[in-house]
VMD Tcl script that draws the C-alpha trace (Angstrom):
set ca {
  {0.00 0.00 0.00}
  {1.38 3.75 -0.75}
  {2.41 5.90 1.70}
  {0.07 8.93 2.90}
  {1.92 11.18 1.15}
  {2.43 9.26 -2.17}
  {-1.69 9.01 -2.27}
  {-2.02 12.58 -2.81}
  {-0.05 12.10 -6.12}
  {-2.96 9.92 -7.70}
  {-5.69 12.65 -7.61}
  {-5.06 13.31 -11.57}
  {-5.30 9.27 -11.93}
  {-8.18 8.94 -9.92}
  {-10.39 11.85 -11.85}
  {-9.17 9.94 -15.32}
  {-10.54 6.02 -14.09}
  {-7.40 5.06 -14.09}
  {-6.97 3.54 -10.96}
  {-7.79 -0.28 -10.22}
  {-6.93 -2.70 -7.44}
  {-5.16 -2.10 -4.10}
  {-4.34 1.93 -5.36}
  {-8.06 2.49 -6.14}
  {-9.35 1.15 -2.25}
  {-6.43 2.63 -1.13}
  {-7.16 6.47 -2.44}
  {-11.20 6.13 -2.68}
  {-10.42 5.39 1.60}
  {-7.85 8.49 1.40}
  {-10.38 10.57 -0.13}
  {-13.12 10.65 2.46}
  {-10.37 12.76 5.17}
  {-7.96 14.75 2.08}
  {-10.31 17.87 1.66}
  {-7.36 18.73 -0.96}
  {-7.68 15.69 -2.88}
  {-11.09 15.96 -2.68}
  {-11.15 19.68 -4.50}
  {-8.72 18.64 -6.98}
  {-10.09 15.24 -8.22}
  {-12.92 17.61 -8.92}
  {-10.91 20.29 -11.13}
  {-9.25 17.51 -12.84}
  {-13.02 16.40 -13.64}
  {-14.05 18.85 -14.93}
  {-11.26 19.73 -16.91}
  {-11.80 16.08 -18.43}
  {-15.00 16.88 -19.39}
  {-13.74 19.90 -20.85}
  {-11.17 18.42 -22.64}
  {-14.20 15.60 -23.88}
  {-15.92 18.25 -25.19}
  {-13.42 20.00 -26.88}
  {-13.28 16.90 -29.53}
  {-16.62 17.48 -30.52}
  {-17.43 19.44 -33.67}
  {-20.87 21.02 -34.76}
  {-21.57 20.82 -38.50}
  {-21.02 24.03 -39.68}
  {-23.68 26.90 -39.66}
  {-23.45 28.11 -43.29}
  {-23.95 24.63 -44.74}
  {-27.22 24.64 -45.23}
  {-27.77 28.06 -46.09}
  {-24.68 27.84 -49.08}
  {-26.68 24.59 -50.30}
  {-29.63 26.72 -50.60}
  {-28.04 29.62 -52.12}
  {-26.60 26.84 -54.66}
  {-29.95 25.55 -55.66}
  {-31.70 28.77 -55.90}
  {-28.98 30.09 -59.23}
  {-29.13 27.02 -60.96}
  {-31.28 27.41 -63.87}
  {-34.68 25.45 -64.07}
  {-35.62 23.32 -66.63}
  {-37.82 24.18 -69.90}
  {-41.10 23.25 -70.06}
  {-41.90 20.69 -72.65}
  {-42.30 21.94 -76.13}
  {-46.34 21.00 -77.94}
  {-46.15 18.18 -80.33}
  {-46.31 20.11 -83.82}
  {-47.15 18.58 -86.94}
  {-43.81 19.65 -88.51}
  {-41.13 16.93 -88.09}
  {-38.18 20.12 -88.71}
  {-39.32 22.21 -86.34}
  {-40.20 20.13 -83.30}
  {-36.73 18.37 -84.10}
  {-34.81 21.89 -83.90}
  {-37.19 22.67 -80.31}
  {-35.98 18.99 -79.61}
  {-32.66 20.13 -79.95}
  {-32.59 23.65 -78.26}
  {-34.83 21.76 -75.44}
  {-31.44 19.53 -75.13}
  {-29.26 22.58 -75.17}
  {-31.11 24.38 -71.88}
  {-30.92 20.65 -70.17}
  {-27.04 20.38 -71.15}
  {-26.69 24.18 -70.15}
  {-28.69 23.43 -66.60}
  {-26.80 20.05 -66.13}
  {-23.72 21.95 -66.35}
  {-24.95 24.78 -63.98}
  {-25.81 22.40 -61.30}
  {-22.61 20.34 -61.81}
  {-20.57 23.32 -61.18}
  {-22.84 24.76 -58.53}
  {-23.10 21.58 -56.55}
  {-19.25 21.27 -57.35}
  {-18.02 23.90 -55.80}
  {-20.44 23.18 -52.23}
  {-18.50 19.44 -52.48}
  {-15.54 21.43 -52.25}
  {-16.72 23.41 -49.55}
  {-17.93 20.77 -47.70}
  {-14.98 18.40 -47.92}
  {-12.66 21.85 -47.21}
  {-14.79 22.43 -44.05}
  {-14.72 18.54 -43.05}
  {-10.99 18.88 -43.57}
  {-10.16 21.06 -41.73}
  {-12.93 19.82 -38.80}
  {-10.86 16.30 -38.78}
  {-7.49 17.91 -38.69}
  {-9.01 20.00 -35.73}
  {-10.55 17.05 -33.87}
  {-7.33 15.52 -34.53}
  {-5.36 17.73 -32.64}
  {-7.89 18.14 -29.89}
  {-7.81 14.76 -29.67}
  {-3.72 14.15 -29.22}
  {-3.86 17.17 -26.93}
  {-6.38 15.36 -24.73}
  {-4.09 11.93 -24.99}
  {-0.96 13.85 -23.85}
  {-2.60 16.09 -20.90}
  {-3.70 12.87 -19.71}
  {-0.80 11.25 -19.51}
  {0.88 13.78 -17.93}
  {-2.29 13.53 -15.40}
  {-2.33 10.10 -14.77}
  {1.74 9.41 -14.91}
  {2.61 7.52 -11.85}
  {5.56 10.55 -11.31}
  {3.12 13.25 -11.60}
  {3.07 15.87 -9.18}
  {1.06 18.64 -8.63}
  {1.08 22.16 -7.21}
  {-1.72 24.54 -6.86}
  {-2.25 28.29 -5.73}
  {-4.55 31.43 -6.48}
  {-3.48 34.06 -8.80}
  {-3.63 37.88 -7.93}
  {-7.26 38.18 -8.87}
  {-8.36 35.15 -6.71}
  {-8.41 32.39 -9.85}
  {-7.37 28.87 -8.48}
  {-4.32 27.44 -10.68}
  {-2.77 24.15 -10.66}
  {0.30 22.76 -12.56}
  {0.65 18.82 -12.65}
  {4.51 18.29 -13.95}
  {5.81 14.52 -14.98}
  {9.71 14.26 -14.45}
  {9.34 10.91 -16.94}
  {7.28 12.31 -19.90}
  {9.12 16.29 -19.14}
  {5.76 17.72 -19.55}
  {3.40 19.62 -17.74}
  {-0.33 20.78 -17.36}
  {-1.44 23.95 -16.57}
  {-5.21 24.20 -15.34}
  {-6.99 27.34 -14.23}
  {-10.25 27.63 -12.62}
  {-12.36 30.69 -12.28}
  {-9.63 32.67 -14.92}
  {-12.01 35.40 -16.59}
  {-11.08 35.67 -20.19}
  {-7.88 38.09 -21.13}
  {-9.35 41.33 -22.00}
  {-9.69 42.78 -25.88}
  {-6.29 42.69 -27.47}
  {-4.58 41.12 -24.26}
  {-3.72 37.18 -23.72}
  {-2.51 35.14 -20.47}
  {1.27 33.73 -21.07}
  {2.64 30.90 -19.43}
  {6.48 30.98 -18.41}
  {8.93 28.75 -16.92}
  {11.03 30.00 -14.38}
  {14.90 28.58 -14.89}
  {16.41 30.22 -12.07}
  {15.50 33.99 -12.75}
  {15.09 33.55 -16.52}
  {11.48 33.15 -17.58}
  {11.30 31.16 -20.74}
  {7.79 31.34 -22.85}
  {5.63 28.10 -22.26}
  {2.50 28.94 -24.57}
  {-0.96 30.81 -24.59}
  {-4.03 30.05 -22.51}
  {-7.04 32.74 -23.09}
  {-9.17 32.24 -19.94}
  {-10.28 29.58 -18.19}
  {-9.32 25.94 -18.60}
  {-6.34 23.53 -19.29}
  {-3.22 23.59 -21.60}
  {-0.26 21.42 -22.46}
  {2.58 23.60 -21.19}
  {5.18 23.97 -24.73}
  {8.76 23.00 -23.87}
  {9.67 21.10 -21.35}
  {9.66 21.39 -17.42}
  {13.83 20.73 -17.81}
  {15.41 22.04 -14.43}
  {12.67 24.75 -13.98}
  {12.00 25.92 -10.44}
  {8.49 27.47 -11.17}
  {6.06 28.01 -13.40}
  {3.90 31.55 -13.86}
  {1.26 33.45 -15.44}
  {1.34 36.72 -17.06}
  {-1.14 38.98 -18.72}
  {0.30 39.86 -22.25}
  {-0.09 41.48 -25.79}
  {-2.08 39.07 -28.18}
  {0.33 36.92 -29.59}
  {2.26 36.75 -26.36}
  {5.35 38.35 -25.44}
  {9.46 37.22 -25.81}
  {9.61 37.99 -22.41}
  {7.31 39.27 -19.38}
  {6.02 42.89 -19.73}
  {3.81 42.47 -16.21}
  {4.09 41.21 -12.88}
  {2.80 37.55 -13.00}
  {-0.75 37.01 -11.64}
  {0.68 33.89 -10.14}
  {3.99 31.67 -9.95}
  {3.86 28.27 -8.96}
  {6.91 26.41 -7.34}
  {7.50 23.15 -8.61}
  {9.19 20.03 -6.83}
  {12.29 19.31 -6.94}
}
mol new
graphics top color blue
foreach p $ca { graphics top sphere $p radius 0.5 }
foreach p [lrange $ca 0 end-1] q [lrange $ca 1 end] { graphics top cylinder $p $q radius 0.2 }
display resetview
């Protein structure tokens, strides 16, 4: 059975399911006393089911509407010509009749061409999205439920509860905030690491929620959170809302 203090280290794990025999009785039985476990097997939950959701992509809202747009220009049929008693002349209506179907085929083919293209464009780009939703979600939880993972939480300056869960054996980390109101027009929050004094830029995060920290932890001593420029900054150009020691 783990130590006390080892348990606490299986909160990420725990939120994730990914627990099972002797570790799972022994933390579920941990659980019921650790009031700090308890509040942060609920952030990672929710930032789960965040990170769930985040995979999921509505069908565009202009589909239908281009469709429709599509159909409206294409040209409509004739209607079909008397029967006259002249062979000549109901063959040459015959014929122009043919022309206005080739004309309208060719109409529709290129109308209804060009929405395949938009459609497989916007499907495109929806699967490369989901895609990288989806390997962002496999690598936060990794880092999450890594055996090594350790976790450190505080409160920024404005009273936003912010965790970092590191993993010394993938050199990644997770950066979770909770109650984070979104960066303001033209502003973004930047992530740093701190190696010893130098802050190095760790990626973006706009508001509230989770993030797979770019670079790696490496021999950083903390991690923090600024309020930038959009884009984010080379280095800090305010005090950080928060910095977060991380374990040795």
């Amino acid at each position: 059975m783990k130590h006390e203090a080892e348990l606490h280290t299986l909160a990420g794990a725990y939120a994730l399911d990914a627990l099972t025999g002797e570790e799972l009785r022994a933390f579920t039985a941990h659980l019921e006393h650790c009031e700090g476990c308890h509040q942060e097997v609920g952030e990672f939950a929710a930032t789960a089911a965040r990170l769930a959701a985040a995979v999921s992509l509505p069908v565009p809202v202009a589909m239908r509407q281009v469709v429709l747009n599509r159909i409206d220009g294409v040209r409509q049929l004739p209607a079909r010509p008397l029967l006259l008693p002249s062979v000549r002349l109901t063959t040459r209506l015959t014929r122009r009749a043919g022309a206005f179907v080739v004309a309208a085929g060719i109409v529709a083919a290129a109308g209804f061409g060009g929405v395949a293209l938009w459609q497989h464009q916007q499907a495109e780009q929806a699967r490369m999205q989901a895609q990288r939703a989806g390997q962002q979600v496999q690598d936060m939880t990794a880092v999450m439920a890594s055996p090594d993972a350790r976790t450190t939480r505080g409160r920024t300056s404005t009273g936003a509860s912010a965790s970092v869960v590191t993993s010394a054996r993938l050199n990644q980390a997770v950066f979770l905030a909770s109650g984070l109101s979104p960066a303001p027009a033209g502003r973004t929050y930047q992530l740093w690491f701190d190696d010893h004094g130098t802050m190095r830029p760790a990626g973006l995060i706009p508001g509230d929620g989770s993030v797979l920290m770019q670079g790696d932890p490496g021999q950083a001593l903390a991690v923090g959170l600024t309020l930038e420029p959009a884009g984010g900054s080379a280095q800090p150009t305010t005090s950080p809302l928060v910095l977060l020691s991380l374990p040795a």
